[in-house]
N, C-alpha and C positions, 0 to 999 in steps of 0.2 A: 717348407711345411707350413699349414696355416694353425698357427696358434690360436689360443683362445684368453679373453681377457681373465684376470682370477675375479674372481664372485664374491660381491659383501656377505658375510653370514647372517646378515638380518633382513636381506633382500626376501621377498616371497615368491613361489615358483613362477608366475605368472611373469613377475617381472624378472626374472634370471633368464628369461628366454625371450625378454624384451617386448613382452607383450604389455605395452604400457595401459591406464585408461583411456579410451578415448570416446567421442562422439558416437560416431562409426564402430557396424557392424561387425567381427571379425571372423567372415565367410570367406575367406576364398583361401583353399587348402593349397600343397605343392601342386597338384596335377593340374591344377587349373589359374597356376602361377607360373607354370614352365609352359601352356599354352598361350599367357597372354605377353611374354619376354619374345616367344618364336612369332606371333602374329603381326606385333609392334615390327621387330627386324623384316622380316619379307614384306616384302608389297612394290610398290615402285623402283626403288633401287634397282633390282636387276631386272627387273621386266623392263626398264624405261633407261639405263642405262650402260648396257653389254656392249653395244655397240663404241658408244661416244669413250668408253674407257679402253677400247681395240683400237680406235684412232690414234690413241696416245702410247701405250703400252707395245700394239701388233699380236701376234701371235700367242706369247707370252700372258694370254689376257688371265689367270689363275692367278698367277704371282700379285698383283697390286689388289684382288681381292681377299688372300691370301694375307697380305702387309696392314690390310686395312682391319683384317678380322683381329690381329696379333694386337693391334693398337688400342683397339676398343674393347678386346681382352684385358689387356693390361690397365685400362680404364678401371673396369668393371671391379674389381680386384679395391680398388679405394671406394667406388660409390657401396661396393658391399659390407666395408670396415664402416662406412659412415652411417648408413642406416640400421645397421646392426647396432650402433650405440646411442644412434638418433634416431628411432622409427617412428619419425610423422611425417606427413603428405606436405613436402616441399620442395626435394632433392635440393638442387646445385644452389638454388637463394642462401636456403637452411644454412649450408656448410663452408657458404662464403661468407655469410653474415657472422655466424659463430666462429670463424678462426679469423676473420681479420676485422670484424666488427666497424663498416666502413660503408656506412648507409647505401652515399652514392656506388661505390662498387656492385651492393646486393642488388640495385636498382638495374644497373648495366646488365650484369648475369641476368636478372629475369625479363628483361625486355630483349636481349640477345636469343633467349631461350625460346619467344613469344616470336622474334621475328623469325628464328628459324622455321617454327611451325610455319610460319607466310607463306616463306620461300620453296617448304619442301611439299606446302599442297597446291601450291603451281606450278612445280616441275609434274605434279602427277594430272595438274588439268592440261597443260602442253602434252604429257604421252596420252594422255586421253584422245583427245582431238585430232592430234597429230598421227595415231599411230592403231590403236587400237580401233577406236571408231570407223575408224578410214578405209578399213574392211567390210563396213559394210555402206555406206553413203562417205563421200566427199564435201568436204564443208572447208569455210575459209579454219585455220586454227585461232586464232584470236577471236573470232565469234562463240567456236564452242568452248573454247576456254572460258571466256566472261560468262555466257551462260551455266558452265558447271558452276563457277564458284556462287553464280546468283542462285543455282539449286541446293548447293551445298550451305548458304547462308539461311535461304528459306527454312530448309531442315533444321537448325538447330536453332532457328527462332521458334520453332514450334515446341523446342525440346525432344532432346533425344536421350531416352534413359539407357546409355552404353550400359549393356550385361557384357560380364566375361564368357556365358555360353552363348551368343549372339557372334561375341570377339572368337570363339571356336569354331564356329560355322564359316567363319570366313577365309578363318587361318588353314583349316584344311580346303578348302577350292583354291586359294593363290599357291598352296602346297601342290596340291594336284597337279599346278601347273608345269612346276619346278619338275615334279617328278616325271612329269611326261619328258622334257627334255631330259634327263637324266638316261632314263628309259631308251630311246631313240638313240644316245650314246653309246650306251652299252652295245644294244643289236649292230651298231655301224661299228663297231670294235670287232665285234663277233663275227662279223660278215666279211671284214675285211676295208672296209670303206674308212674314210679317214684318214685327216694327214698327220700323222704324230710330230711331225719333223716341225711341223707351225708351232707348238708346243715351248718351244723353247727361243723364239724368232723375237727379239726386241727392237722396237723402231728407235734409229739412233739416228735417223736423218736431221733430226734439227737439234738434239742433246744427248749426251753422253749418255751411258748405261743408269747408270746413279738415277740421274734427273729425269729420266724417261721413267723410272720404278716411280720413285716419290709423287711425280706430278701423277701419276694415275693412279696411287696409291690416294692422292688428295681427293681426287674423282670420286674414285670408289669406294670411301668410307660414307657416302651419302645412302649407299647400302647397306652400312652394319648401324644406322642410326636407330634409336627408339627403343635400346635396350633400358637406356637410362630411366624412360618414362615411368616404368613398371618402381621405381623409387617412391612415386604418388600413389602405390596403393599401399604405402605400408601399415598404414592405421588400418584398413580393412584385412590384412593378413596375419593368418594364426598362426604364434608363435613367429615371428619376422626373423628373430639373428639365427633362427635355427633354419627356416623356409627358404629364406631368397638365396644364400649362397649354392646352395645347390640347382635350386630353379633359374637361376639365371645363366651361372656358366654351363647348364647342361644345356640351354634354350642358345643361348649364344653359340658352343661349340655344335651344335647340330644345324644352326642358320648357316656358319659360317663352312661347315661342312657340305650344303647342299649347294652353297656358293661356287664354291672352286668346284667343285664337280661339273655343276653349269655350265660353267668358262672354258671348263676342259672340253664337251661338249661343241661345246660354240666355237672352239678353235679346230677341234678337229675335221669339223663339218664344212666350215664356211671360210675362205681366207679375213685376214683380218682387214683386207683396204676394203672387202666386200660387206664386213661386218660396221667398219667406219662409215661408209656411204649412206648405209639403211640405219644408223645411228639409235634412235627406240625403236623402231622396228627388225632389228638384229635374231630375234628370239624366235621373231615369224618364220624368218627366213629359216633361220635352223632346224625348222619343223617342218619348211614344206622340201629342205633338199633331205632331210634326216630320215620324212614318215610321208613320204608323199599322197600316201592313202588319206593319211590321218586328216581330217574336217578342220581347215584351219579356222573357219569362222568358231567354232567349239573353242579353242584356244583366244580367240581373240577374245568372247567374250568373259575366260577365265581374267584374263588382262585388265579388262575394264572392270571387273572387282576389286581385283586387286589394288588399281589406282584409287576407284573411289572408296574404298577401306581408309588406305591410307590419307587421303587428303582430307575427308571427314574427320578423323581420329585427328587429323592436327590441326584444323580449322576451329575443333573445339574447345581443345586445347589452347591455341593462340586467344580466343575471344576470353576466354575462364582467366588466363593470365590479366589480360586486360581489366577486366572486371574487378580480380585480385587484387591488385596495384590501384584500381581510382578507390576500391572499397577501403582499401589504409590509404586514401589520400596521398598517395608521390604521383599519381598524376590528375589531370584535375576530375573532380567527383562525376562530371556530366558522362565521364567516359563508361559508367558504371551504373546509369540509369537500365533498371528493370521494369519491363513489359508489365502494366497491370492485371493483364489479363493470363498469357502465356507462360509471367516467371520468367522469362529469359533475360538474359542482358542485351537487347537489341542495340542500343547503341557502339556497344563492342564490338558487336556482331557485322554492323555496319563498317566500323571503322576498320576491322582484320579484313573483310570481304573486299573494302573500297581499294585496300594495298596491295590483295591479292591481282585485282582485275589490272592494277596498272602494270604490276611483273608481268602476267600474261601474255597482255598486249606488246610490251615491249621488249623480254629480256629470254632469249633462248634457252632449253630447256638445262643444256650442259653445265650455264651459266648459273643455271636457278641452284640447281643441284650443290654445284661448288662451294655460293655462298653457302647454303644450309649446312654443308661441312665444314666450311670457314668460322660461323658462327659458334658451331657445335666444340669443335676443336679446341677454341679460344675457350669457352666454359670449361670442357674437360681437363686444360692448362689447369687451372683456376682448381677444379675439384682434386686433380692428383696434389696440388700444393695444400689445399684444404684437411688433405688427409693426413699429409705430413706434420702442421701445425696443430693440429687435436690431438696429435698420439700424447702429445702431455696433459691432454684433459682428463680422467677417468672417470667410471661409470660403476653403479652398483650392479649392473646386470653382465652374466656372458655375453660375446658377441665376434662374428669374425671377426679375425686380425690377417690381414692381407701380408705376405713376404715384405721382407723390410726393406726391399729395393723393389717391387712394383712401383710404388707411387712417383718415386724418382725415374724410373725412364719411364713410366707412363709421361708423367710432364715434360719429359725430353722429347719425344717422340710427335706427343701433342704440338707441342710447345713449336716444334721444326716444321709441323707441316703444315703450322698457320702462317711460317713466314713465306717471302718469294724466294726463298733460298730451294724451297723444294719444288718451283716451277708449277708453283699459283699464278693464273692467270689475274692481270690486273685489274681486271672488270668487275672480277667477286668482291676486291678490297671497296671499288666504287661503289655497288650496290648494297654492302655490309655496313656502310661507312655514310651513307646516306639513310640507313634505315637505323640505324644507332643514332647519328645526330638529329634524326625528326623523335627520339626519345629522349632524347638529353633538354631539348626543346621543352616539349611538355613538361620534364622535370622542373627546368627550369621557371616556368611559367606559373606551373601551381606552386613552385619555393615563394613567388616572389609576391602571390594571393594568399597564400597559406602561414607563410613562415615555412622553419624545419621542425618535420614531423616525424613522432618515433611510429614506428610500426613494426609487424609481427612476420616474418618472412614466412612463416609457417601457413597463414592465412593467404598469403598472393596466390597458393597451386591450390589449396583446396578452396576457394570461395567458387 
């Protein structure tokens, strides 16, 4: 059962339900916070990865989306006890900084955070290029890869003022998309078509049953990402320890429900070495053997929303952090220079854009995916223990309190699927492990121009 903390008697309503002061507005109700939790989760992941996790998985392709939803469940569960007691715009820094108080730590988490966003809007300029687009002209991918992201930088040098009814607009087209496969599933059930018996078919040709779940389970949590994000709106949210618990696990169990449905879908339709082969393009294929009538260029270019939704939304994300981080000085200030004309942080913008185009160029989409769940994984390790070392801090206001054993196998769970024990590929640790140490670098570099500087973890997500 989820308890509730007990309430100072001298606390005032506003803040018993954790609506603290802040800068920032407090407009955005539940309906339009269970909108932006389900917008952030769909987009790329399954449109750009059905296939690449059927390679791993086979038939059985529900289950490791299914393991991945259960994880990030149990995530959720602690980022919701933490913002419910801390509700400002900073997630995983905030709650690393306040339980282990360990500068360089907080520094890692938000450049971990920052490089995931890299990683995960160049997996979605590779299904761009690679997949979607390619339905209607043929282009090298690495070309239109570098050009998305040099469109996608353009844009948010101009500034882009993200509305939540903008983030609605988009959340139901990438929705539509889902539900079209969905839809085509059901009628091939009804008609008789489909193979149920794929359903249950796990590829053990190179690893046991175990490590065939896990390793695609690693895969496909690159799909249940970006739950977390909606933690940065929390100054702008009314009433936060009463709103987000609800609009999150009802946004998460509804993503995570349209997910395995999809898969079931996609397994019944398509075998999986056929769904391995067409790798992001798995989902086309589902549709022209599912709905042959149906317009696949209509579909493709729900797809290509879908990706540029998401890789804008983390593109802006990554530069914001950036910007965040030289504005308190842990990396050097030049990195934080804003446009005098524009307001943006164009040099940020440059520098996320410059990392993006070189993953594009050179590191396959499965690969990009991975690290971003690599990345991701390792933070949420971090916030399940975060959650655990607070429960002895208290607060004068109500607030969820998550089961006393989520946070403990949340960080087991976590914790397993960042090592190679669950059949991570060793390419994600290299490209993780190079994009951490070109941060550790700059740390370094502005310590050794600056000295050691205190700073405000709360300020790196919102600047």
């Amino acid at each position: 059962m989820v308890q509730t903390a007990r309430v100072s008697e001298t606390t005032e309503p506003d803040a018993q339900a954790g609506e603290q002061q802040t800068e920032l507005k407090r407009a955005i109700g539940p309906k339009l916070l269970l909108f932006f939790v389900i917008g952030d989760i769909l987009g790329t992941g399954i449109y750009a990865l059905t296939g690449n996790v059927a390679g791993v998985i086979g038939g059985a392709l529900w289950v490791p989306f299914l393991g991945a939803f259960v994880v990030a469940f149990l995530t959720a569960f602690s980022y919701l006890e933490l913002v419910g007691k801390y509700p400002r715009a900073a997630g995983a820094a905030l709650y690393t900084h306040r339980a282990f108080g360990i500068p360089f730590l907080t520094f890692i988490v938000a450049f971990a955070v920052m490089s995931s966003g890299i990683t995960s809007a160049s997996s979605a300029a590779v299904a761009f290029g690679d997949t979607y687009l390619r339905e209607f002209v043929a282009l090298p991918t690495w070309a239109v890869g570098i050009t998305f992201i040099a469109l996608l930088g353009l844009i948010n040098f101009r500034g882009v003022g993200e509305s939540l009814k903008a983030n609605l607009v988009l959340t139901l087209i990438e929705l539509s998309g889902l539900v079209i496969i969905i839809v085509i599933g059901v009628y091939a059930v009804a008609t008789g078509a489909g193979e149920p018996s794929r359903l249950t078919e796990i590829n053990t040709s190179e690893s046991g049953v175990l490590l065939a779940i896990t390793s695609a389970t690693a895969l496909a949590f690159f799909a249940m990402v970006g739950f977390e994000d909606s933690v940065n709106m929390a100054e702008e949210v009314k009433r936060p320890a009463k709103t987000f618990p609800r609009a999150m696990l009802l946004g998460m169990g509804f993503a995570g429900l349209i997910y395995v449905l999809v898969a079931i879908t996609s397994s019944l339709l398509v075998p999986a070495d056929r769904l391995a082969e067409l790798e992001s393009g798995a989902l086309l294929e589902v549709v022209r053997i599912g709905a042959p009538a149906f317009p696949i260029g209509l579909f493709a270019v729900i797809g290509l929303f879908a990706v540029i939704n998401s890789a804008l939304i983390n593109m802006l994300m990554a530069s914001r952090l950036v910007y965040g981080m030289s504005n308190e000085r842990i990396i050097p200030i030049g990195l934080g220079t804003v446009h005098p004309s524009r307001r943006t942080p164009w040099v940020s913008i440059l520098f996320t854009s410059a990392i993006a185009v070189v993953l594009v160029s050179f590191v396959p989409l499965d690969d990009l995916a991975g690290t971003t769940s690599l990345l991701l994984l390792a933070v949420f390790t971090l916030v399940n223990a975060a959650c655990l070392v607070l429960r002895r801090e208290t607060v004068g206001h109500e607030h969820f309190r998550a089961p006393r054993w989520t946070p403990w196998v949340g960080a087991l769970l976590c914790g397993y699927l960042v090592t190679p024990l669950s059949g991570r590929d060793a390419k994600e640790y290299v490209i993780a492990g190079v994009l951490l140490v070109g941060g550790v670098a700059l740390y370094l570099v502005n310590r050794l121009a600056v000295g050691p500087v205190e700073f405000d973890p709360a300020k790196i997500s919102k600047e």
